[in-house]
C-alpha positions as CSV (number, residue, x, y, z in Angstrom):
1,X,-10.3,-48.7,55.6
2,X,-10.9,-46.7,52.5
3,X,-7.3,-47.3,51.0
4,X,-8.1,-51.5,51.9
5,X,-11.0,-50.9,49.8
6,X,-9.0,-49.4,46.8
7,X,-6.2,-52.2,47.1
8,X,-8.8,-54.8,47.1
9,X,-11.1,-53.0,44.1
10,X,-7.6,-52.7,42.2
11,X,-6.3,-56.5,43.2
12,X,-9.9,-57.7,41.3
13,X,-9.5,-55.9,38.4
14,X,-8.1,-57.3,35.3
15,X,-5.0,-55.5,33.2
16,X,-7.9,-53.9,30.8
17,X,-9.2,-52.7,33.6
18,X,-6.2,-51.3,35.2
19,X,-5.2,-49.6,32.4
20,X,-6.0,-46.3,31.4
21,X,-4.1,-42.7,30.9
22,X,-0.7,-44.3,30.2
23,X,-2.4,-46.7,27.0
24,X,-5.1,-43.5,25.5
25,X,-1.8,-41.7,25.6
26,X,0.6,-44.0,23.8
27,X,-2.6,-44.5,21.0
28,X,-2.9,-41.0,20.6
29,X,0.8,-40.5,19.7
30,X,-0.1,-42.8,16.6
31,X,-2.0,-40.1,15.3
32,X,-2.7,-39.0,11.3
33,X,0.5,-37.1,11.3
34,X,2.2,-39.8,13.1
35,X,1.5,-42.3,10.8
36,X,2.1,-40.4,8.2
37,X,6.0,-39.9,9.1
38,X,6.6,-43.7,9.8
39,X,5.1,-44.3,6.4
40,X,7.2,-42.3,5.0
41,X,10.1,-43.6,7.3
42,X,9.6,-47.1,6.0
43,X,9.1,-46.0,2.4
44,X,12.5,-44.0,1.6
45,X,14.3,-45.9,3.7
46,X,13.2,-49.4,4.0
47,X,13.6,-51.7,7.3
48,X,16.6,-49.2,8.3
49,X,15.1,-47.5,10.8
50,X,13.3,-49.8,13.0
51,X,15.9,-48.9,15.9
52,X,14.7,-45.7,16.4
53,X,11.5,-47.2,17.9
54,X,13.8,-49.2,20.5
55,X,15.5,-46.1,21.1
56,X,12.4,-44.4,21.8
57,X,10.3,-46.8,23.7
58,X,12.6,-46.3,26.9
59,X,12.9,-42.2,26.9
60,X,8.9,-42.5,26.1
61,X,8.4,-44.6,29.2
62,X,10.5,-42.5,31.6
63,X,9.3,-38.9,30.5
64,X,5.5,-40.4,30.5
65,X,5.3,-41.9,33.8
66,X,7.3,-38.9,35.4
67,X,4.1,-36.7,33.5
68,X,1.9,-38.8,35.7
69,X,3.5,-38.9,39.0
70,X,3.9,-35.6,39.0
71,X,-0.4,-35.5,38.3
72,X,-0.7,-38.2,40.8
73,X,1.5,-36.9,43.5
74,X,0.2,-33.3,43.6
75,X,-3.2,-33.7,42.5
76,X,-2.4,-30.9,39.6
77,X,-1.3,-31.2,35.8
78,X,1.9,-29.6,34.9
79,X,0.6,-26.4,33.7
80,X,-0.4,-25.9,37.8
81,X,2.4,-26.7,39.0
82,X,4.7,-24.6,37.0
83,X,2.4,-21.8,37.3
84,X,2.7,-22.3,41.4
85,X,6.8,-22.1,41.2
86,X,8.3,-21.3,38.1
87,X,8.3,-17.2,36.4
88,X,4.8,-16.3,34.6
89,X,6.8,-15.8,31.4
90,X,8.3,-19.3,31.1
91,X,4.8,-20.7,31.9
92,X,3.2,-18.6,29.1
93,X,5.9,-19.1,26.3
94,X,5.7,-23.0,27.1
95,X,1.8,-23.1,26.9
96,X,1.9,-20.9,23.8
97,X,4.0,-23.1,22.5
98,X,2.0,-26.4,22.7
99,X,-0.9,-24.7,22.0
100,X,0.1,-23.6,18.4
101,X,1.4,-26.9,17.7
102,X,-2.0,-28.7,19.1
103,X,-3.7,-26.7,16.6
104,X,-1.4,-27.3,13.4
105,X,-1.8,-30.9,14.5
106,X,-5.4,-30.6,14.9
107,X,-5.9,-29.4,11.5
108,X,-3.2,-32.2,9.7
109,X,-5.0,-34.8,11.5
110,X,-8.7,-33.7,10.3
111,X,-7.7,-33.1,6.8
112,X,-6.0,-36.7,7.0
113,X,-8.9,-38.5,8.5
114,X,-11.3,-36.6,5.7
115,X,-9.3,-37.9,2.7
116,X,-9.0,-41.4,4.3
117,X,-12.4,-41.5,4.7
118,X,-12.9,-40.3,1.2
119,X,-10.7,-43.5,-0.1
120,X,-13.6,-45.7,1.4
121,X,-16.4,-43.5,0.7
122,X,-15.6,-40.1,-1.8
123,X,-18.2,-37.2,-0.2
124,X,-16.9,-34.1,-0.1
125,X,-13.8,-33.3,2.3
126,X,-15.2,-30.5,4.4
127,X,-18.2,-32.5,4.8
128,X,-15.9,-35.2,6.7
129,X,-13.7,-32.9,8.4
130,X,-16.8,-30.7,9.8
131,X,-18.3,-34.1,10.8
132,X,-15.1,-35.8,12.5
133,X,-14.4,-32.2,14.4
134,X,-17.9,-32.2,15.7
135,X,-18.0,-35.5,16.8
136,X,-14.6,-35.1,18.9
137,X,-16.0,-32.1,19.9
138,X,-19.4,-33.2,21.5
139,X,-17.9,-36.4,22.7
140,X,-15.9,-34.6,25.6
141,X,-18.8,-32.1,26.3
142,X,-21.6,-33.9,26.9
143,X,-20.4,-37.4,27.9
144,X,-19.6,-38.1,31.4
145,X,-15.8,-38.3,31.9
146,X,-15.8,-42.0,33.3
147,X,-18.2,-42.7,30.0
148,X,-15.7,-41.0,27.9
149,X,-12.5,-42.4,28.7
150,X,-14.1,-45.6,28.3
151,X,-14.9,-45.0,24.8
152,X,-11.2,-43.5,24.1
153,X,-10.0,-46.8,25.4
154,X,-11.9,-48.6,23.0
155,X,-11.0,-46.7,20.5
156,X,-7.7,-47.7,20.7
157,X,-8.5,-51.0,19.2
158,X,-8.8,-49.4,16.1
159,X,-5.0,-49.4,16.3
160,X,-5.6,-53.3,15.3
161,X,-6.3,-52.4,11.8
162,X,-2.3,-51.8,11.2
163,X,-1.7,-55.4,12.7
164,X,-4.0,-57.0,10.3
165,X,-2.8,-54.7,7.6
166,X,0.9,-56.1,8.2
167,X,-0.7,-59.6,7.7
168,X,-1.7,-59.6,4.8
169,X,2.0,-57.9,3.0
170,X,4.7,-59.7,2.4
171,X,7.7,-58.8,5.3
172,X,11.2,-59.8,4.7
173,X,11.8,-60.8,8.2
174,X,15.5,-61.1,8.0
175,X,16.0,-57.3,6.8
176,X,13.2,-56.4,9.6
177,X,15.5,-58.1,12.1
178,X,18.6,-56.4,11.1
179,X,17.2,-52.7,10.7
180,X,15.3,-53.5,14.3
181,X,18.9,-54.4,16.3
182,X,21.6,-53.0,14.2
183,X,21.5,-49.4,13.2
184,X,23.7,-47.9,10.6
185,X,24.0,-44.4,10.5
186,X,25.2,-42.3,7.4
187,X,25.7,-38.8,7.1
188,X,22.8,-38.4,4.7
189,X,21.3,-35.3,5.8
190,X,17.4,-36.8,4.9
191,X,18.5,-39.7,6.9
192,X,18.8,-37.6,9.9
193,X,15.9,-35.2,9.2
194,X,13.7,-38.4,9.3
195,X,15.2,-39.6,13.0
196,X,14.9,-36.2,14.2
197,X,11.0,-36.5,12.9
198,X,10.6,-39.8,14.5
199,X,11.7,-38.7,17.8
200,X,9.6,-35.6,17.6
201,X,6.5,-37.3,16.6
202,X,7.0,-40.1,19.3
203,X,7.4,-37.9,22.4
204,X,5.5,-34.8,22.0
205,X,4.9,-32.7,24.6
206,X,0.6,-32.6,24.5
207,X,1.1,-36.1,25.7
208,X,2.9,-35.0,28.7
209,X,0.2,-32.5,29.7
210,X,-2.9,-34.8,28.5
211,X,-1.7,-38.4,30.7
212,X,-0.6,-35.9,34.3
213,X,-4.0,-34.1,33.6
214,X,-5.8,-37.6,33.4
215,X,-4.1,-39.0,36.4
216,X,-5.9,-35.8,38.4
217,X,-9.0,-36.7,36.5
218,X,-8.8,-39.8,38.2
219,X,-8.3,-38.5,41.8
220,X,-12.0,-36.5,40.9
221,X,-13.4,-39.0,39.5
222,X,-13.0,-42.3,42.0
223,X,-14.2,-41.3,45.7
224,X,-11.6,-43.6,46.8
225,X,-8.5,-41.7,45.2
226,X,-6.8,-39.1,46.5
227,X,-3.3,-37.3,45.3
228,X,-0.8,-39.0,47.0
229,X,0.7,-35.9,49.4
230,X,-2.8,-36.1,50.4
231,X,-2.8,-39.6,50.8
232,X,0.5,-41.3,51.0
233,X,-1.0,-44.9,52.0
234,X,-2.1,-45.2,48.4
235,X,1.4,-44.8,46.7
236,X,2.2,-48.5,46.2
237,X,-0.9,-49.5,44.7
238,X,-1.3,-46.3,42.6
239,X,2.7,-46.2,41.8
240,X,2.5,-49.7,40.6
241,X,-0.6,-48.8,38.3
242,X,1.2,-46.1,36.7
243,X,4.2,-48.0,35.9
244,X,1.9,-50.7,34.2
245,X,-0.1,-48.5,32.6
246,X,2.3,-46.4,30.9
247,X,4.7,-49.4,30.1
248,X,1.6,-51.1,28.0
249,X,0.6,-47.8,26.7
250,X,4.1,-46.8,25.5
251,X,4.8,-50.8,24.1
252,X,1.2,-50.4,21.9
253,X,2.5,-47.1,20.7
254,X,5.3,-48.1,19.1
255,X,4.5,-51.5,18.1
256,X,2.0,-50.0,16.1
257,X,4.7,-47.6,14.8
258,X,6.9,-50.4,13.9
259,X,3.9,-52.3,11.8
260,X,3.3,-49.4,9.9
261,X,7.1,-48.6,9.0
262,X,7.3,-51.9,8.2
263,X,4.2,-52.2,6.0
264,X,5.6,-49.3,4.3
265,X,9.2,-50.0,3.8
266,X,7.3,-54.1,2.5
267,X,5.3,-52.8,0.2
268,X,6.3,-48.8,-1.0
269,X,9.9,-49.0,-0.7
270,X,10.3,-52.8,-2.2
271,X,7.9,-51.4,-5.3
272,X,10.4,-47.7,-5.7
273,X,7.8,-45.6,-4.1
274,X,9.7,-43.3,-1.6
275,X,7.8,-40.4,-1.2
276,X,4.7,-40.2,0.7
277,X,3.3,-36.8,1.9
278,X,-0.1,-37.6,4.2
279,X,-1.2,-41.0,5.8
280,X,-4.2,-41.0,3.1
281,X,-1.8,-41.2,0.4
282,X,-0.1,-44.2,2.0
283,X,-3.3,-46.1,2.2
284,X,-3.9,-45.2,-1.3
285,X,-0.5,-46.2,-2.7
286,X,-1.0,-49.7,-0.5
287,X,-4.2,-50.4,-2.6
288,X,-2.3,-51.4,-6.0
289,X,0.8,-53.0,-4.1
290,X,-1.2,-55.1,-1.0
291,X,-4.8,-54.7,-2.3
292,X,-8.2,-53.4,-1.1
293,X,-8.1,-55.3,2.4
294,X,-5.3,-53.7,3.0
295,X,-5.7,-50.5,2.0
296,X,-9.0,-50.3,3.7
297,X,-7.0,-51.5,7.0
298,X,-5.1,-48.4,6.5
299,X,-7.6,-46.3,6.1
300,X,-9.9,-47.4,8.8
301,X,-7.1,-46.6,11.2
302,X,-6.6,-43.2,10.0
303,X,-10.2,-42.4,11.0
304,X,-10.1,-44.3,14.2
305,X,-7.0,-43.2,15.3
306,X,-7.6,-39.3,14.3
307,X,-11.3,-39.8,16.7
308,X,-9.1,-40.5,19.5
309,X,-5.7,-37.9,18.9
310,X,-8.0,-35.4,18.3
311,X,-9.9,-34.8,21.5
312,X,-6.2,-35.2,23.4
313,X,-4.7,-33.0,21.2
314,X,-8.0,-30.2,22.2
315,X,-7.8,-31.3,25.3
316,X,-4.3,-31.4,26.5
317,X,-3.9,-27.8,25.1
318,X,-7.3,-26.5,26.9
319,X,-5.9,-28.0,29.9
320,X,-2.7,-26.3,29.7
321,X,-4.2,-22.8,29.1
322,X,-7.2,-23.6,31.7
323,X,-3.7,-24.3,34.4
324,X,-2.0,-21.1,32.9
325,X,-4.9,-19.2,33.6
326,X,-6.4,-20.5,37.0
327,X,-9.8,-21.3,35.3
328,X,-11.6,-24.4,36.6
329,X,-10.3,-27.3,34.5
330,X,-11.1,-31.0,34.0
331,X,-13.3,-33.7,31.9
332,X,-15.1,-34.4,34.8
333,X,-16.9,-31.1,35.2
334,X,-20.0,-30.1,32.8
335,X,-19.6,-27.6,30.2
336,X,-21.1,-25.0,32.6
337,X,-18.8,-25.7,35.3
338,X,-16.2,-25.1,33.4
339,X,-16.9,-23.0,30.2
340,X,-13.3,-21.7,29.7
341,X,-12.2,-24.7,29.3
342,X,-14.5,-26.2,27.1
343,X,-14.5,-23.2,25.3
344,X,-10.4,-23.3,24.9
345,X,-11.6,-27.4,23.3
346,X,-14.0,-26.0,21.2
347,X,-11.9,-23.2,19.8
348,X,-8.9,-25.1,19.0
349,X,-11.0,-27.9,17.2
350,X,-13.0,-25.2,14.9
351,X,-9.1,-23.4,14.0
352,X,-7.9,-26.8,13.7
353,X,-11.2,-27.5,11.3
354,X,-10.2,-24.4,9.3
355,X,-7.0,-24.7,8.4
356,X,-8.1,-27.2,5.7
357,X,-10.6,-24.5,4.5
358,X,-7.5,-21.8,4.4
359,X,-4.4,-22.3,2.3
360,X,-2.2,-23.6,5.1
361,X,-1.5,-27.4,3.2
362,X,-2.0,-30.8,6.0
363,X,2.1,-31.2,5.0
364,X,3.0,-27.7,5.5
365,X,1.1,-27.5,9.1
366,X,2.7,-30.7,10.0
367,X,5.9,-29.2,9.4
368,X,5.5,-26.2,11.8
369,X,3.8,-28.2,14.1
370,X,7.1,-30.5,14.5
371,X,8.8,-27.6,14.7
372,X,7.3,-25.7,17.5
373,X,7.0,-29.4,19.4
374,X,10.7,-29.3,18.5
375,X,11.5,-26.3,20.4
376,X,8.9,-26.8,23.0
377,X,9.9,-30.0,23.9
378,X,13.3,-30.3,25.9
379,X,12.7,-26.9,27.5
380,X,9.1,-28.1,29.1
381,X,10.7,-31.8,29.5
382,X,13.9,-29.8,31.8
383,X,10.9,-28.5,33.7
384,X,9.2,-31.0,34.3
385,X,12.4,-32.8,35.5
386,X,13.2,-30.1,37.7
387,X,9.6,-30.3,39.2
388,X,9.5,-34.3,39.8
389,X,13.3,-33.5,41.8
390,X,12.1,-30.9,44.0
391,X,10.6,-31.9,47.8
392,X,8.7,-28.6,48.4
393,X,6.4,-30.1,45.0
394,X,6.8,-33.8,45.2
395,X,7.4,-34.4,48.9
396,X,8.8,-37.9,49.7
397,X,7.4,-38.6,45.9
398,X,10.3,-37.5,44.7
399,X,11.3,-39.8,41.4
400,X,13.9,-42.3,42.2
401,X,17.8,-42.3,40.8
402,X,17.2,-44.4,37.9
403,X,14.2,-42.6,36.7
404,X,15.7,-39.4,36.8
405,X,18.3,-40.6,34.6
406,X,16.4,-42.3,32.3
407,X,14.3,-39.2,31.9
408,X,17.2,-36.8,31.6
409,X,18.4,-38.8,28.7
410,X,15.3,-38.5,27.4
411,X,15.3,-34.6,27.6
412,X,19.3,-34.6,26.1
413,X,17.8,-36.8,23.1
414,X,15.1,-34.3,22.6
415,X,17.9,-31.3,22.6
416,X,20.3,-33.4,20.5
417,X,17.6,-33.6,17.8
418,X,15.8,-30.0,18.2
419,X,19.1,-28.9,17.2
420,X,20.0,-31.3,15.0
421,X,16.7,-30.5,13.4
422,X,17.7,-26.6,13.3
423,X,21.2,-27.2,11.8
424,X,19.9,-29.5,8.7
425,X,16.7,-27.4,8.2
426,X,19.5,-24.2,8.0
427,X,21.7,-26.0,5.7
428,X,18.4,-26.8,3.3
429,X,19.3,-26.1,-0.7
C-alpha cells in the first residue's frame, strides 16, 4: 500500500517536481570558478571547443546517476560505504582530498561573487564575501532540509541570466555549429591544458558525494521512501526518477556551459581579448563589447550561481568527513543533532572566507584546487565503480552493462586528462 501511494504521489507530480538532487547538482558545477574557465575557454580559443561539452555530457550523466544509485540503493553516501569495505587509509587520503579542494573552491568562488557584486554595486570586498559566506552558511543550519532544497532549486534559475546574456551578443552560428560537431585537435600544449581544465571543472568529485548524500536525504526526509535493499518494490519508480533527474540536471549544466563559452568566444575572442583570469573580469570585459544588460546578466549569475555552489561545495565536504568519521550526518537533522557536521560546514566556509583575506590569489586557489580534483578524481571515480559492481553493497542493484561502461569511460577520461594535466604542467617554461 505505502509503495501504491509513492507511485501515485510521483505519477501527479509534474517534471519540476520530480526533479531535484541530479538538477542542484548539475547547477552547482556552473559555479564562479567554473564559469570562469569556460570564459576563458571561449575567449583564447573561440567556438573551438564547444565539443568538449558533448564529450562531457555523457561521462557526466553516467558517473552522476551511478553517485546516486549507489545513495539510493544503500541508504548511505559514498563516504559510508567505502568506510564499510574499503582500507581506512584509502578512505582518509580520498576525503582529504576533496576536502582541500572544497575549500580552495570555496574561497575562489567567494572572492568571485564579491567582485561581481562590486561591478553592480562597489562596497567593500570583504564586506561581500563575509555577507555571501554567512548567508550560505545560515541557510543550511537553520532552514528545514525540505525548505532548503527548495530554495537551491530556485536558485538555479539564476542560471537564466547567461541565456539572456547570450541574447543579447552577436553569435556566429555557423562557427558555433562547426566547433560544437567537429573537433580539431592541435598539439598546442594551452590547447590541451584548457580540455584537461574543462573536464576537471565539469565532473568534479564534491558533486559525486553531494547528489548520493541527497538521494539519502531523501529516504529521511519522505516517510514513504526507503533505500531500495530495504525496499526493493520502489526501484522502478525511484530508478526512473534518478535517470530523469540527473539527465536534466547534467543537460542544464552544460548548456549553460556552452552559452557562456560562446558568449565569450562572440564577444572577447572576436574583439582580441584572450585572457581572462576570474568570472568578475569576464563580466567586466563584456560591459564595453555587449553593454550594461549584458554585463549585468553576467554578473548576476556569478552571485546566484556562487549562493548555490557554495553550500554544496561545504556540504558535500562535511558529509564526506561526517561518513569518514561515523558522526551523525545529514541536512535533515538540526544543528544540535548533528554539531560535527555542521561544524565541518561552518569551518570550511569561514577558511574558504579567509583565503581572500590571506595572500592565496582566487586564480592561484583555483589552480590547486583543479589539481587536487585532478588527482582525486579517477581514483574515487574507480571506487565508486567498484562499489556500484559489487552484490554484497548493491545487492540485485547492481548497475547494468551499459552503465558500467559508460562510467568506466568516464573514469579512463578523467585518468587520460589527470595525467595529461601532469605531463604539460611538468613541461611548463
Amino acid at each position: 500500500m505505502a509503495e501504491q501511494r509513492l507511485h501515485l504521489t510521483q505519477h501527479k507530480q509534474g517534471l519540476w517536481r520530480r526533479l531535484g538532487p541530479g538538477l542542484i547538482t548539475g547547477a552547482a558545477d556552473d559555479d564562479p570558478s567554473g564559469i570562469a574557465t569556460y570564459a576563458q575557454a571561449g575567449a583564447q580559443f573561440g567556438f573551438s571547443l564547444g565539443w568538449t561539452l558533448l564529450l562531457t555530457y555523457p561521462l557526466m550523466v553516467a558517473i552522476q546517476a551511478i553517485s546516486a544509485r549507489i545513495g539510493r540503493t544503500t541508504g548511505q553516501g559514498i563516504a559510508a560505504n567505502l568506510r564499510a569495505h574499503y582500507p581506512n587509509w584509502l578512505l582518509q587520503s580520498m576525503v582529504g582530498l576533496l576536502c582541500a579542494a572544497n575549500v580552495l573552491n570555496l574561497g575562489a568562488d567567494l572572492g568571485a561573487m564579491a567582485e561581481a557584486a562590486r561591478l553592480m554595486a562597489p562596497l567593500p570586498a570583504w564586506v561581500y564575501v563575509v555577507t555571501f559566506a554567512l548567508i550560505c552558511t545560515a541557510g543550511q543550519m537553520f532552514l528545514t532540509h525540505a525548505r532548503y532544497v527548495g530554495v537551491l532549486k530556485w536558485l538555479t534559475a539564476s542560471l537564466l541570466a547567461y541565456f539572456a546574456t547570450l541574447l543579447v551578443v552577436h553569435v556566429n552560428w555557423g562557427q558555433f555549429l562547426e566547433g560544437l560537431v567537429w573537433p580539431r585537435p592541435t598539439l598546442d600544449r594551452d590547447f590541451w591544458l584548457m580540455v584537461v581544465a574543462i573536464l576537471g571543472t565539469t565532473i568534479s568529485p564534491y558533486l559525486f558525494f553531494w547528489q548520493a548524500a541527497q538521494e539519502v536525504e531523501d529516504t529521511k526526509a519522505a516517510p514513504l521512501r526507503q533505500p531500495l535493499l530495504q525496499r526493493p518494490v520502489q526501484a522502478p519508480g525511484e530508478l526512473q526518477r534518478i535517470r530523469i533527474d540527473t539527465l536534466v540536471g547534467m543537460a542544464v549544466s552544460n548548456l549553460v556551459a556552452l552559452a557562456i563559452m560562446v558568449t565569450a568566444a562572440a564577444t572577447l575572442h572576436k574583439s582580441n581579448i584572450h585572457d581572462i583570469g576570474t568570472a568578475a573580469q569576464a563580466a567586466q570585459a563584456l560591459r564595453p563589447l555587449a553593454g550594461e544588460a549584458a554585463a549585468a546578466l553576467f554578473a548576476l549569475g556569478i552571485v546566484g550561481t556562487g549562493l548555490l555552489s557554495v553550500p554544496v561545495l561545504a556540504s558535500s565536504a562535511a558529509y564526506a568527513l561526517g561518513e569518514a568519521r561515523n558522526w551523525p550526518v545529514g541536512l535533515s537533522r538540526t544543528p544540535p543533532q548533528a554539531k560535527a557536521f555542521y561544524g565541518a560546514i561552518a569551518v570550511a566556509t569561514f577558511l574558504g572566507a579567509m583565503e581572500n583575506a590571506a595572500s592565496l590569489k582566487p586564480l592561484k586557489a583555483l589552480v590547486w584546487a583543479a589539481v587536487l580534483n585532478g588527482v582525486a578524481a579517477a581514483p574515487i571515480m574507480t571506487l565508486i565503480m567498484l562499489l556500484s559492481a559489487r552484490k554484497a553493497i548493491m545487492g540485485k542493484f547492481c548497475i547494468s552493462r551499459w552503465l558500467a561502461i559508460a562510467g568506466w569511460v568516464a573514469t579512463g577520461v578523467m585518468a587520460t586528462a589527470s595525467i595529461v594535466f601532469a605531463v604539460l604542467s611538468l613541461r611548463r617554461p
